[in-house]
C-alpha positions as CSV (number, residue, x, y, z in Angstrom):
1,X,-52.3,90.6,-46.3
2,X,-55.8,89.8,-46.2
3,X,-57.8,86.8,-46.8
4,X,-61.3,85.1,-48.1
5,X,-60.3,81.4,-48.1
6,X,-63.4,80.7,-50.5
7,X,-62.9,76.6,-50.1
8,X,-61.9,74.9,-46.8
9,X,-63.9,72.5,-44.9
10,X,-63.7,73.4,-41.0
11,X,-66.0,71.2,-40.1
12,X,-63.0,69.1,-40.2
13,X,-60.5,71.4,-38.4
14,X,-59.4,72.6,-35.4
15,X,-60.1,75.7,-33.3
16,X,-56.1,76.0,-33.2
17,X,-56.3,76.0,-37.0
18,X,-58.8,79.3,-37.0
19,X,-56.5,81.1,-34.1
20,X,-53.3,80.2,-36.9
21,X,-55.8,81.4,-39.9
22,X,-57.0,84.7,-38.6
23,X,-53.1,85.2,-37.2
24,X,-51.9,84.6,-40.8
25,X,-54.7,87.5,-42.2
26,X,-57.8,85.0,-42.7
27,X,-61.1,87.4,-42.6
28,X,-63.9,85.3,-44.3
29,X,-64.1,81.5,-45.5
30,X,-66.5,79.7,-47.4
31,X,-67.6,76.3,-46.7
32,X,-68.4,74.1,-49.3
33,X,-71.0,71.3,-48.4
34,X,-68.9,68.0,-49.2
35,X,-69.0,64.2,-48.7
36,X,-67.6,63.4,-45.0
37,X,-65.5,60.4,-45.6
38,X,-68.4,58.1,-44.1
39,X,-71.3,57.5,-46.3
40,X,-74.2,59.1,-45.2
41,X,-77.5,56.6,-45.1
42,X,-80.6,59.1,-45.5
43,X,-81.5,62.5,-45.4
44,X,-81.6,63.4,-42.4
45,X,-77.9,63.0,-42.1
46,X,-77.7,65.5,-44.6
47,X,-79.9,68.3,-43.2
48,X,-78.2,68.1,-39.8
49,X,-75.3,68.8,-41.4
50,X,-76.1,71.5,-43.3
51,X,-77.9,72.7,-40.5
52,X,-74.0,73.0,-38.4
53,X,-72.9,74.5,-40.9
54,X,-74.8,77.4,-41.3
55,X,-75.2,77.8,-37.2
56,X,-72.8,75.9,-35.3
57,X,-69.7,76.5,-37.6
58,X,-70.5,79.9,-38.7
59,X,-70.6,80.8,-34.7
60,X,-67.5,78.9,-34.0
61,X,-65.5,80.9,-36.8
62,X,-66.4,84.1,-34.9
63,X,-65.1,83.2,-31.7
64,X,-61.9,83.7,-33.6
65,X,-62.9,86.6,-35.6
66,X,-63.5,84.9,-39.3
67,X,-67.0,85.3,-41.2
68,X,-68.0,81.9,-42.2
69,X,-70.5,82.0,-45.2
70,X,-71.4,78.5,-46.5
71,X,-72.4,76.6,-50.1
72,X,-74.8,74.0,-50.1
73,X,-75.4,71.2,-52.4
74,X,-75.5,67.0,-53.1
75,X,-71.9,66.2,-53.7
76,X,-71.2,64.6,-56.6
77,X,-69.6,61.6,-55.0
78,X,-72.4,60.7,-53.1
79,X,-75.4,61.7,-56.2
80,X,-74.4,57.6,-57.1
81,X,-75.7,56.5,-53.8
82,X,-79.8,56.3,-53.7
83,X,-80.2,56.9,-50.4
84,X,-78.9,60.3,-50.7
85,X,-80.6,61.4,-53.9
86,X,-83.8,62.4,-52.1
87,X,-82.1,65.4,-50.2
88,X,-82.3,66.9,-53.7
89,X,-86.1,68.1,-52.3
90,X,-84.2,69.7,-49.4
91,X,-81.6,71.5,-50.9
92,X,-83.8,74.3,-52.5
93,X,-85.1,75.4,-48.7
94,X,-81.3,75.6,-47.6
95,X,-80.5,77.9,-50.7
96,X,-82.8,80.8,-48.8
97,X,-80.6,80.7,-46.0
98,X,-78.8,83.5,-44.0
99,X,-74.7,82.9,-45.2
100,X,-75.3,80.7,-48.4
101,X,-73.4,82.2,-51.0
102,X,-73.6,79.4,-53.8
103,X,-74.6,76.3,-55.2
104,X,-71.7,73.7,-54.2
105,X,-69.6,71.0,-54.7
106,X,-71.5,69.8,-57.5
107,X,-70.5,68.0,-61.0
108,X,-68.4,65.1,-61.2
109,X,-66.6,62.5,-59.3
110,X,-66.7,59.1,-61.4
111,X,-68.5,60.8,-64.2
112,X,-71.4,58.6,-64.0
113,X,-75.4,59.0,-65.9
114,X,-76.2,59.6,-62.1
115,X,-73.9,61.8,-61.7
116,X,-75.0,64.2,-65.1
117,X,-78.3,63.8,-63.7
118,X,-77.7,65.2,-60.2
119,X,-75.6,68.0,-61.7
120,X,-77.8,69.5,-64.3
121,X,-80.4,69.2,-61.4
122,X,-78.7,71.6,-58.9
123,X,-77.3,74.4,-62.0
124,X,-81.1,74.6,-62.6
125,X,-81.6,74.8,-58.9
126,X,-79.0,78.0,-58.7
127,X,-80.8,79.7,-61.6
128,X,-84.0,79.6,-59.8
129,X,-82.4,81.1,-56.4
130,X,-80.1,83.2,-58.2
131,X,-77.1,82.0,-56.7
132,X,-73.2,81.2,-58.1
133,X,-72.1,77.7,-58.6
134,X,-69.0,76.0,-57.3
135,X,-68.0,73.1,-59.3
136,X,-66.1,70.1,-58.2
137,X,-63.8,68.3,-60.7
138,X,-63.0,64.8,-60.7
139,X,-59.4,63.8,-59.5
140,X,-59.4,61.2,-62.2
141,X,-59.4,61.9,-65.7
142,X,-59.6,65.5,-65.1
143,X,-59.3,66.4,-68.4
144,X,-62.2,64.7,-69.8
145,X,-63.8,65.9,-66.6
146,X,-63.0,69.7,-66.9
147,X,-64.5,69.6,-70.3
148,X,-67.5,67.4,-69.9
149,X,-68.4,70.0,-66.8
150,X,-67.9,72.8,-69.3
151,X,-70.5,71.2,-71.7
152,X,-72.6,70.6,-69.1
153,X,-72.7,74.2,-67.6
154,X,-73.2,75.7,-71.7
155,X,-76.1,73.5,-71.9
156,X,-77.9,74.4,-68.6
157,X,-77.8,78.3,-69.8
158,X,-76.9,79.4,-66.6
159,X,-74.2,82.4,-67.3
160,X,-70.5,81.0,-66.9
161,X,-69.4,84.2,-65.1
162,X,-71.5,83.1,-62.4
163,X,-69.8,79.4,-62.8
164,X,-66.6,78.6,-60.2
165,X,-64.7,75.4,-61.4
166,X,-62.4,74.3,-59.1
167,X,-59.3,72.0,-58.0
168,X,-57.8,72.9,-61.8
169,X,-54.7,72.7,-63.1
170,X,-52.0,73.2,-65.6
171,X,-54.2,71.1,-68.2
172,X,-57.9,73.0,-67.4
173,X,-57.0,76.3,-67.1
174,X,-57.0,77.8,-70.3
175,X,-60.4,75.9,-71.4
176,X,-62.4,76.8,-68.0
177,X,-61.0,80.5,-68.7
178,X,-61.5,80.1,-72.3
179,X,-65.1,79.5,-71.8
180,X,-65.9,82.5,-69.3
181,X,-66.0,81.0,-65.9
182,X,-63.9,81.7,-62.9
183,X,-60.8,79.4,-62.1
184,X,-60.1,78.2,-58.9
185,X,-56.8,76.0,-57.3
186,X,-56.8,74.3,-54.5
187,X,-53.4,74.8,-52.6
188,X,-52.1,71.2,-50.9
189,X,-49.1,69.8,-49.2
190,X,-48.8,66.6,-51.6
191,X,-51.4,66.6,-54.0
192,X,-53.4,69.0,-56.5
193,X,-51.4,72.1,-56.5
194,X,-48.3,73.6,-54.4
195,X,-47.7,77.3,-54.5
196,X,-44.6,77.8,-56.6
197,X,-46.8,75.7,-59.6
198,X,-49.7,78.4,-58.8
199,X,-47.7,81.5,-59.3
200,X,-46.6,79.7,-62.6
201,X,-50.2,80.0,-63.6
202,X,-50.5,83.4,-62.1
203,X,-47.3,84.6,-64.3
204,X,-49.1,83.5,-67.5
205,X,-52.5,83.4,-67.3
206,X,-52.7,86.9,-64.8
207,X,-54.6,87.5,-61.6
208,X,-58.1,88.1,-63.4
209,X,-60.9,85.3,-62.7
210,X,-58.2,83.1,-60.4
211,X,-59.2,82.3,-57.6
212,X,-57.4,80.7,-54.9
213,X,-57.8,78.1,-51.8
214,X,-56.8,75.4,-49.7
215,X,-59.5,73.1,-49.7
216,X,-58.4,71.9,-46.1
217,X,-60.0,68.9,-45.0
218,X,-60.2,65.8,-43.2
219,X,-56.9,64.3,-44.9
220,X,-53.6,65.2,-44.9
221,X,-53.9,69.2,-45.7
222,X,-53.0,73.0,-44.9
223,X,-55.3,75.9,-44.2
224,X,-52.6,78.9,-44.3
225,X,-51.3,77.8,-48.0
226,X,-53.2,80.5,-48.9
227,X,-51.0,82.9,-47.1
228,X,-47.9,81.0,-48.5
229,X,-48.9,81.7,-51.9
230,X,-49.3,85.3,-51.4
231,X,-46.0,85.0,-50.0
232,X,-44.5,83.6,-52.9
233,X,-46.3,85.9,-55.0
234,X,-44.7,88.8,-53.6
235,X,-41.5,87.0,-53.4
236,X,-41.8,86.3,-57.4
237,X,-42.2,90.3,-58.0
238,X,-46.3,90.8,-58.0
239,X,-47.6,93.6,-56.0
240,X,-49.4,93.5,-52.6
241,X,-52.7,94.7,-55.5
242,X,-52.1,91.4,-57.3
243,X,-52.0,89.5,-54.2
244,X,-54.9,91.3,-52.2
245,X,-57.1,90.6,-55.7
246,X,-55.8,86.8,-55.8
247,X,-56.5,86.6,-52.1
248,X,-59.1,88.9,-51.2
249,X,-61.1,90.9,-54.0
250,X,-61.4,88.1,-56.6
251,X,-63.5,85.3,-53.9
252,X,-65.3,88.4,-52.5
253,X,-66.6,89.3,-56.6
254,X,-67.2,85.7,-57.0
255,X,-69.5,85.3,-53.9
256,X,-70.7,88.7,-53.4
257,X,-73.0,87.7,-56.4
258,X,-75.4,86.0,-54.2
259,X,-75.5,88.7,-52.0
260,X,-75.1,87.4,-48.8
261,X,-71.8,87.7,-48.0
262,X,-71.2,89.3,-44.7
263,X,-67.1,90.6,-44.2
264,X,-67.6,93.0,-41.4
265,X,-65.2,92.7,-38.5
266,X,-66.6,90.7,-36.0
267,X,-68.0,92.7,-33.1
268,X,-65.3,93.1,-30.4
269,X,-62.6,92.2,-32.6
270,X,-59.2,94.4,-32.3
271,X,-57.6,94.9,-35.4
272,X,-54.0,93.8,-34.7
273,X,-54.8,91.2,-31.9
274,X,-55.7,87.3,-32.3
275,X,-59.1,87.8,-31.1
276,X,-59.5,85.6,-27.4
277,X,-62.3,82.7,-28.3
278,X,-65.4,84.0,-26.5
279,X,-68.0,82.1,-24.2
280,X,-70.4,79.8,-26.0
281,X,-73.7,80.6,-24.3
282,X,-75.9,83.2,-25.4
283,X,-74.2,83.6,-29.2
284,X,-76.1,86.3,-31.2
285,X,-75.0,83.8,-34.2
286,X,-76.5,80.8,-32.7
287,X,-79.7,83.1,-31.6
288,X,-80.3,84.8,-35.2
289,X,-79.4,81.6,-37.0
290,X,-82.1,80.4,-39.3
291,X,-81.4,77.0,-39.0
């Protein structure tokens, strides 16, 4: 099987997880700008990481043949803190860049005025560079959350088909699909959702606008879930189709809207064979980046 992991932060992985990804079928990831566990104290800390992530990272991923694309944004846990709020001025510049495909994580963490402020902010920001959105619910009163961000995206007039909501669940999925936008889950070993729940989901709600991910991080996490729950699709009678459009063709519709995905095999990569991590020096990536 193939797969576009369209939410995992490798920033905070390994380079044994990419070998085990592209192994397990992993092609192309996104990379969804998100707060790093330490709170960041000024802009600068911001640009320099969105700066590794759109040249450092996206080079790393190649070494083990995955296209890294990334989304840029303030997250919405740190659009509280007032030291951060002035990257809004940088975030626009970032938007131009080679391998941004969206606008992302924004909307809600503690669902705070700062918070609605910073939000309806960066939806006007991705209808001015004509990119998709990738919204982050809260983990707390996610109900209330889901639908707040739903009112939210209706009043900024962007088009909800452009409009990702993620880290849903049994509760939000009929309302976010209900009100046009694209559904995503966010596959993890304790929390959120586990793969036997999101083939539930898939059984009633269908394949169409559900998007799949692992949303591996810094904690306690698992970047081939995504390949487990293609496997348990197939195991609960869906066809390779329904899994390749879960796992490959829905992210790829999603992103492909900002046209800047890239999901050519790397250069010197055999199909077949985990690809052996090549020397850092002289990386076309690192060379064409526009960083």
């Amino acid at each position: 099987m193939r797969i576009f992991d369209p939410h995992v932060h490798m920033t905070s992985r390994t380079t044994d997880d990419y070998e085990r990804m592209y192994a397990a079928g992993v092609r192309a990831v996104v990379e969804p700008a998100f707060w790093l566990g330490q709170p960041r104290t000024g802009v600068s800390s911001f640009t320099d990481y969105f700066d590794s992530l759109l040249g450092w990272e996206r080079f790393r991923a190649e070494q083990f043949g995955i296209r890294h694309h990334a989304t840029i944004a303030l997250n919405p846990k740190e659009a509280n803190d007032p030291r951060c709020r002035e990257v809004l001025a940088e975030v626009p510049r970032y938007l131009l860049k080679d391998g941004v495909v969206a606008v992302g994580e924004i909307g809600y963490d503690s669902m705070t005025p700062a918070e609605d402020e910073v939000f309806a902010a960066q939806l006007q920001m991705a209808r001015e560079a004509g990119l998709p959105v990738l919204v982050h619910t809260p983990h707390r009163d996610k109900l209330n959350g889901t639908r707040r961000t739903l009112d939210v995206v209706r009043e900024s007039g962007i088009d909800p088909a452009r409009v990702l909501v993620d880290h849903l669940n049994e509760t939000t999925v009929a309302m976010v699909r209900d009100a046009g936008a694209w559904a995503g889950f966010s596959i993890y070993p304790d929390t959120k959702m586990d793969p036997h729940r999101m083939v539930a989901l898939l059984d009633e709600y269908g394949t169409e606008r559900m998007i799949v991910n692992s949303a591996a991080d810094w904690g306690r996490s698992d970047p081939l879930l995504t390949a487990r729950t293609g496997a348990e699709m197939l195991a609960a009678g869906f066809t390779e189709h329904d899994v390749d459009r879960v796992l490959w063709r829905n992210p790829v519709t999603f992103y492909g809207a900002s046209g800047h995905l890239v999901l050519e095999p790397v250069p010197g990569v055999v199909a077949g064979e985990v690809p052996a991590p090549a020397e850092f020096e002289g990386s076309s990536v690192l060379r064409g980046a526009r960083v």
